[in-house]
N, CA, C and O atoms as a Tinker XYZ file with bonds, in Angstrom:
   332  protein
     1  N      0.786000   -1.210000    0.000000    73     2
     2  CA     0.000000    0.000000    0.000000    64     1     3
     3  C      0.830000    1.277000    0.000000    63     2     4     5
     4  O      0.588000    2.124000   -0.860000    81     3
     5  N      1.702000    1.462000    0.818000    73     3     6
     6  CA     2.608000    2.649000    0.996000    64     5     7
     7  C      3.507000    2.965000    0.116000    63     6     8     9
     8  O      4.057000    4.067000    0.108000    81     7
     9  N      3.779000    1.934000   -0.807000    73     7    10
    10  CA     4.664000    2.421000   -2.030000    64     9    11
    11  C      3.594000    2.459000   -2.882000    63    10    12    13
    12  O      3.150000    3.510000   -2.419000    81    11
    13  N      2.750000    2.161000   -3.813000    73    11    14
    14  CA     1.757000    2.562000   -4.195000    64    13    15
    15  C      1.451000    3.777000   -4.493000    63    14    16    17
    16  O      1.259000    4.361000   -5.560000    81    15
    17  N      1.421000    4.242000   -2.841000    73    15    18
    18  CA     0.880000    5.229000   -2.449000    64    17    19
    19  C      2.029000    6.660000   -2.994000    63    18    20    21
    20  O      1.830000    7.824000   -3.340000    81    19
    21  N      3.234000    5.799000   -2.828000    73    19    22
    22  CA     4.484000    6.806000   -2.926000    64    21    23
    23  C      4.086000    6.815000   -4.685000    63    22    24    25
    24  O      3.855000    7.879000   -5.259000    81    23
    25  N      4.064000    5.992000   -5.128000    73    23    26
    26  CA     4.268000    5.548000   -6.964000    64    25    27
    27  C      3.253000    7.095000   -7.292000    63    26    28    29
    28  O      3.739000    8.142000   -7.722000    81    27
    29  N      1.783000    6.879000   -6.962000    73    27    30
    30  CA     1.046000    7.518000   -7.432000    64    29    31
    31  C      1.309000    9.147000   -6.933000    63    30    32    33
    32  O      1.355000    9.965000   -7.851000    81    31
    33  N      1.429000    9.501000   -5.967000    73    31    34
    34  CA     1.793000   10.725000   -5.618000    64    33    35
    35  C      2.928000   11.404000   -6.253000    63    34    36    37
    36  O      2.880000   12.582000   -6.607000    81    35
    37  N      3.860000   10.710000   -6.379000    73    35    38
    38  CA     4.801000   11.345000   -7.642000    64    37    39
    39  C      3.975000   11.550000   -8.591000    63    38    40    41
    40  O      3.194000   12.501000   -8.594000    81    39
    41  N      4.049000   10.743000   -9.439000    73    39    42
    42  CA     3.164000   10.785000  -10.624000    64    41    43
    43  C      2.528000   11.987000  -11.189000    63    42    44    45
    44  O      2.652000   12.707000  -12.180000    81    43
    45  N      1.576000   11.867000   -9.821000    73    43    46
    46  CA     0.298000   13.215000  -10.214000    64    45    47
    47  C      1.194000   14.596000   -9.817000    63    46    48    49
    48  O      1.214000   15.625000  -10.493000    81    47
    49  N      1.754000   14.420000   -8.855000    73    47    50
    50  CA     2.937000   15.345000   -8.416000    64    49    51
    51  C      4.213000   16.037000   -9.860000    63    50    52    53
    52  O      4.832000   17.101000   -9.881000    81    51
    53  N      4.187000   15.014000  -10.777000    73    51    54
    54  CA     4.979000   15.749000  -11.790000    64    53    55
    55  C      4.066000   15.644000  -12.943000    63    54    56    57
    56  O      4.442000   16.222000  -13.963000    81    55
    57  N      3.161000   15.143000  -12.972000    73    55    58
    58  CA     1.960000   15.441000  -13.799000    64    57    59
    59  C      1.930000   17.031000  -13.489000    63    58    60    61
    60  O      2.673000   17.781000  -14.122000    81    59
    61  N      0.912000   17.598000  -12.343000    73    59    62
    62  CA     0.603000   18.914000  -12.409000    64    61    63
    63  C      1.979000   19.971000  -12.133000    63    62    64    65
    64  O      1.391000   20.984000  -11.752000    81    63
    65  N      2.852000   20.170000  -12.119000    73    63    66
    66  CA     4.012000   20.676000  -11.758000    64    65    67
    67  C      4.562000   21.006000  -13.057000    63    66    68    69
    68  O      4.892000   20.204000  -13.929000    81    67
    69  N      4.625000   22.254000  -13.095000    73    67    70
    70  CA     5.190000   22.895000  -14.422000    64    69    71
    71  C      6.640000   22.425000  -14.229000    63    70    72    73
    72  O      7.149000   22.054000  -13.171000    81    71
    73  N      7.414000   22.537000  -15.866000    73    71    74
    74  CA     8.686000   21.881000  -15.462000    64    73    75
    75  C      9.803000   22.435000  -15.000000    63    74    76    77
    76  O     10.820000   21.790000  -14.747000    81    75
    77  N      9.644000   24.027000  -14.824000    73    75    78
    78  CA    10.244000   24.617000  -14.355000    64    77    79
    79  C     10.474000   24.932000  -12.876000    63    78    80    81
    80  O     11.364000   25.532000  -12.272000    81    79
    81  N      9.381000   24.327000  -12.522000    73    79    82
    82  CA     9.256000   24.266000  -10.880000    64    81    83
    83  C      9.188000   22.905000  -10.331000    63    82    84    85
    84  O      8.684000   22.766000   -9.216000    81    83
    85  N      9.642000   21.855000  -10.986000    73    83    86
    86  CA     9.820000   20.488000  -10.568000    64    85    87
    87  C     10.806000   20.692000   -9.483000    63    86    88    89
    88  O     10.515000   20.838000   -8.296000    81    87
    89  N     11.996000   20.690000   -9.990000    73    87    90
    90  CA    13.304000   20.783000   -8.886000    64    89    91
    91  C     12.808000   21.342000   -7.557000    63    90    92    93
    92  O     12.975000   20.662000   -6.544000    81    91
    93  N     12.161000   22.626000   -7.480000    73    91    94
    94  CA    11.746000   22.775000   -5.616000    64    93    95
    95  C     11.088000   22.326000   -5.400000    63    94    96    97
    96  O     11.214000   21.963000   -4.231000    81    95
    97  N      9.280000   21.640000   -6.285000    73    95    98
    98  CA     8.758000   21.064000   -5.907000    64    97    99
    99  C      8.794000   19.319000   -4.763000    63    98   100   101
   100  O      8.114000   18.873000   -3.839000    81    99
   101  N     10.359000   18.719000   -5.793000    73    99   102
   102  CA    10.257000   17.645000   -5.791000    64   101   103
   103  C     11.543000   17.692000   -3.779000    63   102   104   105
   104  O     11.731000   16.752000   -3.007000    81   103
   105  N     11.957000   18.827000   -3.697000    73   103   106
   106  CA    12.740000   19.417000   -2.386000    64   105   107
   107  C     11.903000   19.386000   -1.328000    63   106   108   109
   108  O     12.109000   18.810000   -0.260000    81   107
   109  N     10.722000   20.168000   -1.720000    73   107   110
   110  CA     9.610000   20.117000   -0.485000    64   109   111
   111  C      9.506000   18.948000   -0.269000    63   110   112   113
   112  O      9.742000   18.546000    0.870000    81   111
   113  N      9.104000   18.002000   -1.335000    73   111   114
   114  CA     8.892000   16.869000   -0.882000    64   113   115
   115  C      9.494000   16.284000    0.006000    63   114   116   117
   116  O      8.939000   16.219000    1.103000    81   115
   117  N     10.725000   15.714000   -0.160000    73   115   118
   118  CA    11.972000   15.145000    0.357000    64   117   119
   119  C     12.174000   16.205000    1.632000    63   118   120   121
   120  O     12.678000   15.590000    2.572000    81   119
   121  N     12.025000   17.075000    1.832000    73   119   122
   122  CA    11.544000   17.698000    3.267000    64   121   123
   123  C     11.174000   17.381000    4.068000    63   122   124   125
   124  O     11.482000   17.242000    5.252000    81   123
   125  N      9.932000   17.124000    3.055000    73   123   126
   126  CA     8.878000   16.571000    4.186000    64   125   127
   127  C      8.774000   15.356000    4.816000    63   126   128   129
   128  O      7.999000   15.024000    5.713000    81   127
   129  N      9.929000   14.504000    4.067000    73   127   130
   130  CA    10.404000   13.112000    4.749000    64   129   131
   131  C     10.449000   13.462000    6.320000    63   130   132   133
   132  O      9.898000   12.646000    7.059000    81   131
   133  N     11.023000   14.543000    6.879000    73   131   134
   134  CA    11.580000   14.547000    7.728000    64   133   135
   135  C      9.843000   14.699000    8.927000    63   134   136   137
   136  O      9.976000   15.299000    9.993000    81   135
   137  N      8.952000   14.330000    8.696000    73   135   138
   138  CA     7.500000   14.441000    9.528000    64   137   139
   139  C      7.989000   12.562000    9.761000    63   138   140   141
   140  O      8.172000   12.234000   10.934000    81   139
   141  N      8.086000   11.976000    9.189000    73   139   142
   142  CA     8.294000   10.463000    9.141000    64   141   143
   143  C      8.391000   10.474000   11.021000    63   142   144   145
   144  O      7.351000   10.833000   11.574000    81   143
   145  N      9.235000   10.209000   11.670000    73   143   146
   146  CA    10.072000   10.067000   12.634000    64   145   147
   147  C      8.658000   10.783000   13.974000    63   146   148   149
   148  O      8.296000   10.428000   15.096000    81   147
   149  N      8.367000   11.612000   13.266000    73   147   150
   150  CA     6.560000   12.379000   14.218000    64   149   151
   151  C      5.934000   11.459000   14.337000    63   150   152   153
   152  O      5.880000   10.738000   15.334000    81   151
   153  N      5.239000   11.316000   13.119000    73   151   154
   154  CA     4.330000    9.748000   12.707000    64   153   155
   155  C      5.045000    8.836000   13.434000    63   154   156   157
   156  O      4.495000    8.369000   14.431000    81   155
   157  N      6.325000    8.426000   13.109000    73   155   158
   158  CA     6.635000    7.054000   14.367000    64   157   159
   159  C      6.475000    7.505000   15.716000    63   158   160   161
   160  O      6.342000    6.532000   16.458000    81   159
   161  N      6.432000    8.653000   16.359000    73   159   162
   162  CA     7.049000    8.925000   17.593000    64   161   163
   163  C      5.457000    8.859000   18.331000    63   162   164   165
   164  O      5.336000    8.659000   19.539000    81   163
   165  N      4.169000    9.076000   17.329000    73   163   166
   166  CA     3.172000    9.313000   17.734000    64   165   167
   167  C      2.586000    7.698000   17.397000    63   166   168   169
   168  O      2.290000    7.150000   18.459000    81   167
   169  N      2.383000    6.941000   16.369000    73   167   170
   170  CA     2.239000    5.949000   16.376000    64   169   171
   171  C      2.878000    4.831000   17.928000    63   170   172   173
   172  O      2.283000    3.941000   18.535000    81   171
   173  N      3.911000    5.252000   18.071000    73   171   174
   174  CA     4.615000    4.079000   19.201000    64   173   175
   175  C      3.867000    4.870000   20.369000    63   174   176   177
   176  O      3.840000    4.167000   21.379000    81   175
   177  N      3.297000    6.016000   20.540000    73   175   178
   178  CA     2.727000    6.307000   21.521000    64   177   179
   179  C      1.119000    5.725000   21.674000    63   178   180   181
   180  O      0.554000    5.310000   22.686000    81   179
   181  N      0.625000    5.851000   20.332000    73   179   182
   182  CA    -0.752000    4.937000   20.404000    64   181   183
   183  C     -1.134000    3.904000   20.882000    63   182   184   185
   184  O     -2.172000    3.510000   21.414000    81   183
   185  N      0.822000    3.071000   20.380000    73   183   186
   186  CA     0.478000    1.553000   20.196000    64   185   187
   187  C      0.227000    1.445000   21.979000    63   186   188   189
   188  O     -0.699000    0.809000   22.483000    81   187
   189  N      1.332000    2.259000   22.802000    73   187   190
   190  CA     1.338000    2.148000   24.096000    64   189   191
   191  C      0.220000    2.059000   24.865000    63   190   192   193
   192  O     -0.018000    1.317000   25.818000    81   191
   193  N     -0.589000    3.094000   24.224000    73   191   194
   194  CA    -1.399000    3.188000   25.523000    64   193   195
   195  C     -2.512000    2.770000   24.694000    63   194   196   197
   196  O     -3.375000    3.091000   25.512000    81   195
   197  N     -3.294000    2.229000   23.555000    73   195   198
   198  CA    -4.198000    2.003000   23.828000    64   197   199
   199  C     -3.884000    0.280000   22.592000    63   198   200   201
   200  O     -4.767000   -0.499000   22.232000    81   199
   201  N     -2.664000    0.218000   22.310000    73   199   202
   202  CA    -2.370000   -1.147000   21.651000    64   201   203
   203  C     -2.187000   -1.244000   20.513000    63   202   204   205
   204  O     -3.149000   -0.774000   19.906000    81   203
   205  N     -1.257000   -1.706000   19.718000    73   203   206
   206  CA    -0.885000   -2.193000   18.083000    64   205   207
   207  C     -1.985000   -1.849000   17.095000    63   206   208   209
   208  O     -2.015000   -0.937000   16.269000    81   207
   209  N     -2.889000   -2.795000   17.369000    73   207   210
   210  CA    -4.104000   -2.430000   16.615000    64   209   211
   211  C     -4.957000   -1.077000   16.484000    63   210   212   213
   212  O     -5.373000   -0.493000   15.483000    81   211
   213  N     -5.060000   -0.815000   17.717000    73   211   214
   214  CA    -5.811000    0.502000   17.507000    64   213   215
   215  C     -4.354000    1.937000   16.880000    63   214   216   217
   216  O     -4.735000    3.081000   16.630000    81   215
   217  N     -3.522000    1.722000   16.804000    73   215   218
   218  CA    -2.248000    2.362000   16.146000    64   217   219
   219  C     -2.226000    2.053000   15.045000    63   218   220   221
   220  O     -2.151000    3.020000   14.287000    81   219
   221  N     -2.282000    0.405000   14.231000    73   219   222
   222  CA    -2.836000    0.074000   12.848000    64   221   223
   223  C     -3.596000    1.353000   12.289000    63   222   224   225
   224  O     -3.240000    2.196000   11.465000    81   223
   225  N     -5.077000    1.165000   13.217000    73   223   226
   226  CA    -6.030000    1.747000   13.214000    64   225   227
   227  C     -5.910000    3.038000   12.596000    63   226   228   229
   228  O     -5.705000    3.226000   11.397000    81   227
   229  N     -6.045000    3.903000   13.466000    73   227   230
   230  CA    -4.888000    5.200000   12.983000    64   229   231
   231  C     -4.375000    5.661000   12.029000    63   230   232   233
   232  O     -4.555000    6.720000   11.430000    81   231
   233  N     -3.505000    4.582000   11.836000    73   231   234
   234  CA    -2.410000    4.692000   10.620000    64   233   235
   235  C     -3.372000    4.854000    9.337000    63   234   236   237
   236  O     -3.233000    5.618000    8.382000    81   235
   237  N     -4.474000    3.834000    9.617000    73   235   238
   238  CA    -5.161000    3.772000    7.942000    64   237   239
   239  C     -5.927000    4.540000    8.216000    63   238   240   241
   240  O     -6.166000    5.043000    7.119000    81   239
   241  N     -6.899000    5.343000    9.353000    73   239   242
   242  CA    -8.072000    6.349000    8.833000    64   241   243
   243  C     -6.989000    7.063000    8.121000    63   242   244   245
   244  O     -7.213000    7.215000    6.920000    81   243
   245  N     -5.694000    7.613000    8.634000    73   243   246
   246  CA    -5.090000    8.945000    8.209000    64   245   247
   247  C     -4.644000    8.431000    6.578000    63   246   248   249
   248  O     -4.091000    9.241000    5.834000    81   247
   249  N     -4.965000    6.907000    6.082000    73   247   250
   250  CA    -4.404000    7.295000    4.743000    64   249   251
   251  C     -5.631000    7.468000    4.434000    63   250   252   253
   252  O     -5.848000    8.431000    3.700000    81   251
   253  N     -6.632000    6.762000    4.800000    73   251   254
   254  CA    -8.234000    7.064000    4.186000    64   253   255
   255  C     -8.478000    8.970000    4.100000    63   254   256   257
   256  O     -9.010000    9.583000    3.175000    81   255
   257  N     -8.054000    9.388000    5.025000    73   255   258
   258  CA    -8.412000   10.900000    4.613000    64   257   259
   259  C     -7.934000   11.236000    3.629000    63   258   260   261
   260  O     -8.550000   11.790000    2.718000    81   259
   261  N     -5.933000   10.777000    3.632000    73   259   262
   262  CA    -5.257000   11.508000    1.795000    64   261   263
   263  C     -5.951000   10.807000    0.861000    63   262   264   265
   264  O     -6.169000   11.346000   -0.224000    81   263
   265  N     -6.364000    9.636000    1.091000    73   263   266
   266  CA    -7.302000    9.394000   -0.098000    64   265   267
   267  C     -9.020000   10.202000   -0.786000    63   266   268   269
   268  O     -9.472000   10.516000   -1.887000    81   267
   269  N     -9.411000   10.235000    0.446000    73   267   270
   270  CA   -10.548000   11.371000    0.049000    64   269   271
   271  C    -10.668000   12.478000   -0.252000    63   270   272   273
   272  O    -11.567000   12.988000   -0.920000    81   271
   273  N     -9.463000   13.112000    0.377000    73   271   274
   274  CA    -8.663000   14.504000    0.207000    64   273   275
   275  C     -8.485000   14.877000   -1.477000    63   274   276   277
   276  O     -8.901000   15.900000   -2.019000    81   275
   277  N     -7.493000   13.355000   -2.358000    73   275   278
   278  CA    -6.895000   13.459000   -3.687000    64   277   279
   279  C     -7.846000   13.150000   -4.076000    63   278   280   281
   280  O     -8.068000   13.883000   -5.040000    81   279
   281  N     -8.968000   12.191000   -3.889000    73   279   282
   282  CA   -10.467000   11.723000   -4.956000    64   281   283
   283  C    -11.314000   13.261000   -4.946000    63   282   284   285
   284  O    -11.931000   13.852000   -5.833000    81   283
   285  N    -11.040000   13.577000   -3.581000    73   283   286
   286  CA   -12.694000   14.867000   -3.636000    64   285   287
   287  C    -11.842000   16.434000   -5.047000    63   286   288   289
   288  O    -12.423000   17.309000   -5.689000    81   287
   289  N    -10.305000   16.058000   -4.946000    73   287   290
   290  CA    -9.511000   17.035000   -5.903000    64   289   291
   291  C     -9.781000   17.016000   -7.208000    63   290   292   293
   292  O     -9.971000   16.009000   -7.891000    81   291
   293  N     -9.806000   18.511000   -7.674000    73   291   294
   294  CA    -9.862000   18.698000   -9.258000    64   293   295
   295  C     -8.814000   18.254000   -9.979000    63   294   296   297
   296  O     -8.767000   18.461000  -11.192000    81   295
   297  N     -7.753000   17.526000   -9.256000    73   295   298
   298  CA    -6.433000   17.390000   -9.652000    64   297   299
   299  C     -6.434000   15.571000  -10.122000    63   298   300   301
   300  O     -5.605000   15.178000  -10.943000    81   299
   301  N     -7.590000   14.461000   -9.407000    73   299   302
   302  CA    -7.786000   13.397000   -9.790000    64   301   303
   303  C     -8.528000   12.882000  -11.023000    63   302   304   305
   304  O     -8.735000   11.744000  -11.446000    81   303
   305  N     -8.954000   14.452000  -11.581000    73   303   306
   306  CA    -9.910000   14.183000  -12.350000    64   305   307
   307  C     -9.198000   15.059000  -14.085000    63   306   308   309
   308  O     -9.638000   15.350000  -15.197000    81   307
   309  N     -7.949000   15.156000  -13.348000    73   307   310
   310  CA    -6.781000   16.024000  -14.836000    64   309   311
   311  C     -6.684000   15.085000  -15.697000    63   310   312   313
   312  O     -6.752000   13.951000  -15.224000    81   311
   313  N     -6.511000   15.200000  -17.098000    73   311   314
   314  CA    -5.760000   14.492000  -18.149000    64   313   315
   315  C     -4.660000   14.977000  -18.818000    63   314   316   317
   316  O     -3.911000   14.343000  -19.561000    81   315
   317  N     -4.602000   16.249000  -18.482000    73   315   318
   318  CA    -2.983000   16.967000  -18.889000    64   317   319
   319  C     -2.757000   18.133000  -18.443000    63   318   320   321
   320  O     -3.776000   18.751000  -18.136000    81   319
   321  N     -1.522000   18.804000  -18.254000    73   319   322
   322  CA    -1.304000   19.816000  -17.356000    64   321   323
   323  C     -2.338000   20.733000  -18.482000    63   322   324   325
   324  O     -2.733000   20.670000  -19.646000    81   323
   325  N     -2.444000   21.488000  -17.424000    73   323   326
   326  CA    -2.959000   22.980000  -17.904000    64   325   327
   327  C     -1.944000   23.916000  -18.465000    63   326   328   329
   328  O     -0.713000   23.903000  -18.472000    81   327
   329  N     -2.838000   24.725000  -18.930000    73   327   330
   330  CA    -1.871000   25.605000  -19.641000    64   329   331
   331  C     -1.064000   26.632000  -19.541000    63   330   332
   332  O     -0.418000   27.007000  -20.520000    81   331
């Protein structure tokens, strides 16, 4: 699921991204790696106190939201950059 997830987000990510603004675009990204280590720090806190599963738990509403987030977008529904 999580590479997938990585596959498609590029994708649409240099889909809409003019090509002149790829290079910082693709910086933010790789930035934003650095939230990773949050997500673990808050996940191992879930798992603690209320158990593995309900931290599972968690883990997938929050991809279920980026998923409703990119479906409810005018951006899932592109066939070529704009102009």
């Amino acid at each position: 699921g999580p590479i997938l997830w990585v596959i498609s987000t590029t994708t649409l990510r240099q889909t809409v991204t003019p090509a002149a603004l790829l290079g910082r675009v693709s910086a933010i990204n790789i930035m934003s790696y650095g939230a990773r280590p949050i997500g673990a720090l808050l996940g191992t806190l879930v798992a603690m106190s209320w158990g593995p599963g309900i931290s599972l738990a968690v883990a997938a509403a929050g991809f279920f939201v980026q998923l409703c987030v990119i479906a409810a977008s005018p951006a899932a529904r592109l066939v070529q950059q704009p102009a």
